[in-house]
Backbone as a chain_set.jsonl record, in Angstrom:
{"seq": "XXXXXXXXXXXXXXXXXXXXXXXXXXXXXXXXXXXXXXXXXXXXXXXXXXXXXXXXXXXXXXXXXXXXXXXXXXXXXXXX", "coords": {"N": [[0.836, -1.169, 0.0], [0.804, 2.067, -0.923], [1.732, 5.219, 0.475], [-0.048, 8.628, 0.887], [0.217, 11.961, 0.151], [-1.788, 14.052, 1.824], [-4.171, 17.126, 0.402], [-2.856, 19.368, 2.126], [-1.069, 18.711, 2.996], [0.808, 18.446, 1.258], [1.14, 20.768, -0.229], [2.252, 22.572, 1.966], [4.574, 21.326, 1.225], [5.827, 22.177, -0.501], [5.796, 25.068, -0.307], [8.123, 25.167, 1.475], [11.275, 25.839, 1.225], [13.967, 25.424, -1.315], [17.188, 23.34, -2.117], [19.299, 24.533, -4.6], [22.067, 24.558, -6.824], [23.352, 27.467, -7.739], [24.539, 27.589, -10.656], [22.379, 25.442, -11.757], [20.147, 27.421, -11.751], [20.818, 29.853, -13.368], [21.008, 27.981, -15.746], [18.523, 27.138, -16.355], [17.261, 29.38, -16.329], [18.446, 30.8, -19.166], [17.37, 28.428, -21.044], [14.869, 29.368, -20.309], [14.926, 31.322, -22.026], [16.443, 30.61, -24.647], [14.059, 28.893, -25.233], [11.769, 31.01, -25.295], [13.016, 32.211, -27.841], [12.389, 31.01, -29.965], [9.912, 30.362, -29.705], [8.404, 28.733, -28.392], [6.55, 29.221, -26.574], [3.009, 29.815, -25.857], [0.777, 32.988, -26.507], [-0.41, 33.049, -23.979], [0.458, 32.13, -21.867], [2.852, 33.247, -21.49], [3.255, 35.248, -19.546], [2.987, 33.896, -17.111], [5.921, 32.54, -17.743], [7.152, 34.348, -17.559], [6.948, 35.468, -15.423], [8.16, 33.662, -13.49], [10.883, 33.751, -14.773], [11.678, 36.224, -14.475], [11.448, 35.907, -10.89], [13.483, 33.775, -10.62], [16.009, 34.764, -11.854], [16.067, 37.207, -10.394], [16.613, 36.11, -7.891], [18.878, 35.027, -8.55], [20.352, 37.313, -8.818], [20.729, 38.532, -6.394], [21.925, 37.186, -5.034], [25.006, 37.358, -6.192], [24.868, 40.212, -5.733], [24.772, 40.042, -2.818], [27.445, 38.299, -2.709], [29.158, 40.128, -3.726], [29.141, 41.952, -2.287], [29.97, 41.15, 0.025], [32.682, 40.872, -0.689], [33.653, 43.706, -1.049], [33.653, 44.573, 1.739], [35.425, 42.793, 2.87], [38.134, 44.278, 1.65], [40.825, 46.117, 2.314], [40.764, 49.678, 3.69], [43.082, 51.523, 2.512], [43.15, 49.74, -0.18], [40.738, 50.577, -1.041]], "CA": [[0.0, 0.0, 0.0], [1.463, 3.343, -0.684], [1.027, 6.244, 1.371], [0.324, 9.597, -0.195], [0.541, 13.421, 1.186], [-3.004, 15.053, 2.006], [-3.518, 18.15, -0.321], [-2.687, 20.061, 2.828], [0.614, 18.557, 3.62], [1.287, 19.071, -0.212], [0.929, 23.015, -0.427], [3.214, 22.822, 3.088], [5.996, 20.661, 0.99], [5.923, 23.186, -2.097], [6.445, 26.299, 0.461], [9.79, 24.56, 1.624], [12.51, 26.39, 0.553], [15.043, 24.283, -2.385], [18.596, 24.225, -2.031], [20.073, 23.813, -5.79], [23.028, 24.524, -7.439], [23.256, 28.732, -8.539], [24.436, 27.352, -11.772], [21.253, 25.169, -12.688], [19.278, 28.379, -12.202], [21.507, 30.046, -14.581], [21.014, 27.174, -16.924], [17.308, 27.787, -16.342], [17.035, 30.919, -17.38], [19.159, 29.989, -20.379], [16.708, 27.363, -21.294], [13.613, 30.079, -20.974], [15.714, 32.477, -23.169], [16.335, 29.961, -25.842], [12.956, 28.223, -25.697], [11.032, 31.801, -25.657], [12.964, 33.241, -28.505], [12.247, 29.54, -30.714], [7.944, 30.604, -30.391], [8.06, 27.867, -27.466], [5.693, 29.554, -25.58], [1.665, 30.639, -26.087], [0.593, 34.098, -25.624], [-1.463, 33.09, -22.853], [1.734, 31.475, -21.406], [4.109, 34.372, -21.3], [2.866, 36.205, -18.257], [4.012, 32.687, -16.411], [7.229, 32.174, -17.954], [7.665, 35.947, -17.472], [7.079, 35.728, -13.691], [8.817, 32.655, -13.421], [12.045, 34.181, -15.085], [11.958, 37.413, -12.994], [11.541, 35.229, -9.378], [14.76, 32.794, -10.867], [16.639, 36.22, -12.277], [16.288, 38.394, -9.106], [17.183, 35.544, -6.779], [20.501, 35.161, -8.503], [21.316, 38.831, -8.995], [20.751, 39.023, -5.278], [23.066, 36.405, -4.655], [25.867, 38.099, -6.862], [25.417, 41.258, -5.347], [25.773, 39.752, -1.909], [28.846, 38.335, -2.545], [29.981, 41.491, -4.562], [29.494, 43.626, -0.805], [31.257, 40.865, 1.648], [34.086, 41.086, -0.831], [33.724, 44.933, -0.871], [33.721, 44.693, 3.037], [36.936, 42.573, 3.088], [38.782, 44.932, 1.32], [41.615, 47.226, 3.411], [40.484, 50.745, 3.195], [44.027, 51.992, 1.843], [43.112, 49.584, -1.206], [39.152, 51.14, -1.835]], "C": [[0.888, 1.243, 0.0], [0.872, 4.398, -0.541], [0.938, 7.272, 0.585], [0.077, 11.403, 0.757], [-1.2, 13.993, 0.907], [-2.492, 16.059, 1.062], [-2.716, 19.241, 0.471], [-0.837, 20.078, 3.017], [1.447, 18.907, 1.986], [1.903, 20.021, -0.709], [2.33, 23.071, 1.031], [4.79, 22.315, 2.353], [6.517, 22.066, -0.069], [5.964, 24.599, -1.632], [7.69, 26.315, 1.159], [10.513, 25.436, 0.812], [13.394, 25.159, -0.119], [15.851, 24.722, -2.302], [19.123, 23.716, -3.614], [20.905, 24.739, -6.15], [22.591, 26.007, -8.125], [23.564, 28.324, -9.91], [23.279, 26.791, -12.811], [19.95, 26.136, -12.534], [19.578, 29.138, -13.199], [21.114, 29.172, -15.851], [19.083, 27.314, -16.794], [16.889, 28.384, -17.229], [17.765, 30.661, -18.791], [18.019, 29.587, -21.045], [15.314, 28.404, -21.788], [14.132, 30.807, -22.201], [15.712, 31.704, -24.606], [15.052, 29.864, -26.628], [11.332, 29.64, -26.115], [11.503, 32.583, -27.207], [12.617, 32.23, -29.97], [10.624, 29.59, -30.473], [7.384, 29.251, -29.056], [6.239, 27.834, -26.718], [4.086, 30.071, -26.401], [1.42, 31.861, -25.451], [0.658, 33.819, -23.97], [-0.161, 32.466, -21.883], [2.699, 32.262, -20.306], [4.17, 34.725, -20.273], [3.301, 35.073, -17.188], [5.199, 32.769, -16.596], [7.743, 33.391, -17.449], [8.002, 36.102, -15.929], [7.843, 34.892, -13.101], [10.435, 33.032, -13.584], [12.626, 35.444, -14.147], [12.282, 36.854, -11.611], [13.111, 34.672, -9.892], [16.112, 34.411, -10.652], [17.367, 37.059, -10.615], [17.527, 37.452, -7.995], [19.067, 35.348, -7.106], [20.974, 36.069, -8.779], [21.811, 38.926, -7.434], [21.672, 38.108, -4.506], [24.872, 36.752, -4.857], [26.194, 39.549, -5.985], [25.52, 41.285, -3.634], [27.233, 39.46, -1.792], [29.635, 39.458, -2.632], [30.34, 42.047, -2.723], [30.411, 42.828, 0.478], [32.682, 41.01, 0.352], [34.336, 42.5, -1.063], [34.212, 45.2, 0.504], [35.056, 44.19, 3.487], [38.411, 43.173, 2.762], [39.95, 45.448, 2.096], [40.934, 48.624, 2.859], [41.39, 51.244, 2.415], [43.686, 51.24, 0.352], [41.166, 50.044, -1.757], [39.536, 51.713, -2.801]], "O": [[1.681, 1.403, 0.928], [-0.179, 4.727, -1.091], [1.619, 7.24, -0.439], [-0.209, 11.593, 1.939], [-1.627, 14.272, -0.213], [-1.314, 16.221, 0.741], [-1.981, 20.001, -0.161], [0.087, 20.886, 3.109], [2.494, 19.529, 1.809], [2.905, 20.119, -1.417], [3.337, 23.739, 0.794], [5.882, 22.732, 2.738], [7.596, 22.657, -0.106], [6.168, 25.431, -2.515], [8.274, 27.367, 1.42], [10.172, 25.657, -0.35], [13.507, 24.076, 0.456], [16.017, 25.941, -2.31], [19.332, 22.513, -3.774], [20.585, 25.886, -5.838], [21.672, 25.996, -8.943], [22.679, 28.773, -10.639], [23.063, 27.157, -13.967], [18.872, 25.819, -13.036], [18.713, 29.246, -14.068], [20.924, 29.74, -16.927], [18.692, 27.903, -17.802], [16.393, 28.219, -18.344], [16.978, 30.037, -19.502], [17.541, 30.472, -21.754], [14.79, 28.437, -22.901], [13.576, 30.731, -23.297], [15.068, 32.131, -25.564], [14.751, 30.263, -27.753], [10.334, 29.439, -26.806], [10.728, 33.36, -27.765], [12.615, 32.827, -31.046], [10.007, 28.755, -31.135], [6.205, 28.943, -28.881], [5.33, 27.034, -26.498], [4.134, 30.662, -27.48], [1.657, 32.059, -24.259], [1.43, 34.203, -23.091], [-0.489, 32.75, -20.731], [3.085, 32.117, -19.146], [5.281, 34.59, -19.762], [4.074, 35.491, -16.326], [5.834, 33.11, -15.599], [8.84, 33.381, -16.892], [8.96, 36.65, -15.384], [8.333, 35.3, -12.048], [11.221, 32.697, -12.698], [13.611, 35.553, -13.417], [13.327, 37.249, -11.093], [14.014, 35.348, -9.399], [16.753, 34.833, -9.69], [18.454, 37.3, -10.09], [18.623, 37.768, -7.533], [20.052, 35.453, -6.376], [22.164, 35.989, -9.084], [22.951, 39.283, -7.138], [22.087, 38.399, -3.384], [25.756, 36.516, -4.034], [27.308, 39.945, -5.643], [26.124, 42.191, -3.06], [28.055, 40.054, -1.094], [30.559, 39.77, -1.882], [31.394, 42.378, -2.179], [31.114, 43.292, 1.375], [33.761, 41.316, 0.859], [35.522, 42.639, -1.362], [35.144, 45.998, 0.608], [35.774, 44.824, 4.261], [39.48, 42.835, 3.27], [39.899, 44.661, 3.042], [40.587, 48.683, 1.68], [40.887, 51.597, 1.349], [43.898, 52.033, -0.566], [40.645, 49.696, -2.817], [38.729, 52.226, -3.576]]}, "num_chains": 1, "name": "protein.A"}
C-alpha cells in the first residue's frame, strides 16, 4: 500500500525552501531564453514564464550582489 501526502501537507511541501546549485538556475534561465525566442511559448503562457524568469533572475542577482558587498567589506580601506 502506498502512502500519499493530504492536499494540505502538499501546499506545506511546495512552500519549503530548495537548495540547488546557482548554476542550474543560470542554466534555467538559459533554457527560458532559448525556448522563448524559438515561439516555445503561447501568448497566454508568457505572463508565467515571465514571472517565473523574474523570481529565478532576481534571486541570482541578489546572490551576486551579496557576494559582490562581503568582498567589498573585506577589502583594506588603503586599497578602496
Amino acid at each position: 500500500m502506498s502512502k500519499k501526502l493530504t492536499e494540505k501537507e502538499h501546499k506545506e511541501v511546495l512552500n519549503k525552501d530548495a537548495y540547488i546549485k546557482l548554476d542550474t538556475v543560470l542554466q534555467i534561465l538559459k533554457c527560458l531564453d532559448i525556448a522563448s525566442s524559438r515561439g516555445a511559448f503561447k501568448g497566454n503562457e508568457m505572463s508565467f514564464v515571465g514571472t517565473l524568469y523574474d523570481s529565478l533572475s532576481k534571486g541570482l542577482n541578489k546572490v551576486f550582489e551579496e557576494e559582490i558587498n562581503k568582498k567589498s567589506e573585506t577589502i583594506p580601506v588603503d586599497e578602496k
